[in-house]
TINU-184138 format. One record per residue (C-alpha): x, y, z. Coordinates in nm, 3 decimals, always signed. Layout:
REM TINU-184138
         x         y         z
         X         Y         Z
...
***
This chain:
REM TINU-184138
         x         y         z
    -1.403    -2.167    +0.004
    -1.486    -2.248    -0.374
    -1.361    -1.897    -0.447
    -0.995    -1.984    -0.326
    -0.976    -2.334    -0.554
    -1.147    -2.097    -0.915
    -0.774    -1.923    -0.981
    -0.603    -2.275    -1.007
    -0.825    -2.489    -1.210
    -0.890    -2.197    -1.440
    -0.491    -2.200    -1.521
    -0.499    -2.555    -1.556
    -0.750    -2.480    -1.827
    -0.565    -2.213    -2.022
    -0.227    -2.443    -1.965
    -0.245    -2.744    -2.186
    +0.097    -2.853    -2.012
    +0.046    -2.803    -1.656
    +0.005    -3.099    -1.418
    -0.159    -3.076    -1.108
    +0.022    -3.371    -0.869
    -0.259    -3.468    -0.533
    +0.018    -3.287    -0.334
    -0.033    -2.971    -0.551
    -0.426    -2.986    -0.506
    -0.432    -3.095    -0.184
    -0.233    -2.811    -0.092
    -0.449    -2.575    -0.361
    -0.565    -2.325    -0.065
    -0.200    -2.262    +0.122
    -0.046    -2.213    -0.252
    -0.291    -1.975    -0.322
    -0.222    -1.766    -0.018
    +0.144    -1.770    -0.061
    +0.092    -1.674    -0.420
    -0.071    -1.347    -0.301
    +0.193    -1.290    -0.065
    +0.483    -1.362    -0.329
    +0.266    -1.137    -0.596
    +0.258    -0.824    -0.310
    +0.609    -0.830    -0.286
    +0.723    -0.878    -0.663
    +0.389    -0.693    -0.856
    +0.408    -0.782    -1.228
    +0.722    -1.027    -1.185
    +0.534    -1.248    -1.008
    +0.420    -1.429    -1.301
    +0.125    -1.691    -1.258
    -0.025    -1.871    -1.040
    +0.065    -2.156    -1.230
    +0.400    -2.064    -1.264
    +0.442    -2.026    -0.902
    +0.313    -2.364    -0.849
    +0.540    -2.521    -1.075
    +0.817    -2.361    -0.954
    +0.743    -2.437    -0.608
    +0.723    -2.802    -0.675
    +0.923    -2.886    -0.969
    +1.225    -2.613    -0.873
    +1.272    -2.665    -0.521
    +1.619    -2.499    -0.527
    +1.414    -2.206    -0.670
    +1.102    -2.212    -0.437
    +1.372    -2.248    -0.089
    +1.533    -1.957    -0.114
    +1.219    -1.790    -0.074
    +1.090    -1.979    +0.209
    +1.168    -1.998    +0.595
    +1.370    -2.294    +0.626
    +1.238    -2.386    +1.017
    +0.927    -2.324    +0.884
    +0.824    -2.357    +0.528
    +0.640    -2.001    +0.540
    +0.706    -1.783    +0.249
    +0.941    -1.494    +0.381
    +0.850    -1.133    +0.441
    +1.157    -0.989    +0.466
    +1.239    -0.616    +0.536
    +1.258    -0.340    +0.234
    +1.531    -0.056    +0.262
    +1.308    +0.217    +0.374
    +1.282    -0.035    +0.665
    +1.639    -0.082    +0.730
    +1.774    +0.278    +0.709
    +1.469    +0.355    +0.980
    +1.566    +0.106    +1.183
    +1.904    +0.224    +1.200
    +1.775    +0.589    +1.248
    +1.495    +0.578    +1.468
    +1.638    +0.271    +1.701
    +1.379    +0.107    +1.986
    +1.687    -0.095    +2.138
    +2.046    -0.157    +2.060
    +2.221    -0.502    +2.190
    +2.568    -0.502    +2.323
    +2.844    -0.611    +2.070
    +2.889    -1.008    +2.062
    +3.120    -1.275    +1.924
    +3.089    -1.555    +1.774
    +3.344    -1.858    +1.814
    +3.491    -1.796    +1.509
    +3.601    -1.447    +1.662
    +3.353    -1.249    +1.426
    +3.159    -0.977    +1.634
    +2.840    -0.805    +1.546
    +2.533    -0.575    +1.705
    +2.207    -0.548    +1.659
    +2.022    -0.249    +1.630
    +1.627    -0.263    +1.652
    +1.380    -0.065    +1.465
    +1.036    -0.071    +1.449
    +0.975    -0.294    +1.121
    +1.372    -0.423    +1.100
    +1.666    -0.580    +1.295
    +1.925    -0.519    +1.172
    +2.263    -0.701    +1.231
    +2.593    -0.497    +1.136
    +2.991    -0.623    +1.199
    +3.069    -0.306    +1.419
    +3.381    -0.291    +1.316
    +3.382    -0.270    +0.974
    +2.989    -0.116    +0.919
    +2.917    -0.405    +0.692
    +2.538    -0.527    +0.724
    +2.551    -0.883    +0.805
    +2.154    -0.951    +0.836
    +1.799    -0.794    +0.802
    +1.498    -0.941    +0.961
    +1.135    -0.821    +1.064
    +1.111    -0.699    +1.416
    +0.874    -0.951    +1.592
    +0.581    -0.757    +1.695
    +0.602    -0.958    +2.041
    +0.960    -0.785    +2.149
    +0.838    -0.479    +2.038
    +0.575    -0.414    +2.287
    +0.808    -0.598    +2.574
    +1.091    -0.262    +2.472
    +0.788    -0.036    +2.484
    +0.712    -0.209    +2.854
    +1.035    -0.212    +2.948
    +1.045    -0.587    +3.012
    +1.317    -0.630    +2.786
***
């Protein structure tokens, strides 16, 4: 467990200007492992640890749009590759719906990405991972 705390005080060491609130190093383990999740998905852009921590509690506005609102989870998201095989190789496709506004869309299920498109128009609306859950109830037909 001592291993997960090192990263963070040895930035605080080489920062002279970085302040650690008790929020920040109570919550020193769960920044760490969204760090590594933020640093897979953005490689060298990712900046520091440090940085990250700052941003994520000194720049809200910043750190929330890269967070699940309902649940404060660092997203995953879906890459392109992801989307184009989802609309390729499709597992399920929903029936067209409408909202009250009069807007219609469909959903068309891949393996990795659901994708949301108006089907009118062909204009993608939404991307989100395919829950791993309604994948195996399509592949038992429960669905």
């Amino acid at each position: 467990m001592r291993a997960i705390f090192v990263p963070i005080f040895k930035e605080v060491r080489n920062q002279q200007n970085v302040r650690y609130t008790p929020e920040m190093m109570r919550n020193a383990k769960i920044d760490s492992n969204q760090y590594e999740r933020y640093r897979e998905v953005l490689k060298e852009d990712a900046g520091s640890l440090a940085d990250f921590r700052q941003m994520k509690y000194n720049e809200p506005e910043k750190f929330g749009n890269m967070s699940d609102p309902k649940t404060g989870k660092l997203r995953s998201g879906v890459t392109v590759d992801d989307i184009s095989e989802a609309l390729k190789t499709l597992l399920d496709v929903r029936t067209v719906k409408t909202d009250r506004q009069g807007r219609r869309s469909q959903k068309y299920i891949g393996k990795y990405a659901t994708v949301t498109v108006n089907p009118d128009s062909g204009i993608l609306l939404q991307c989100n991972p395919t829950d791993a859950d309604y994948i195996r109830r399509i592949k038992n037909a429960k669905v």
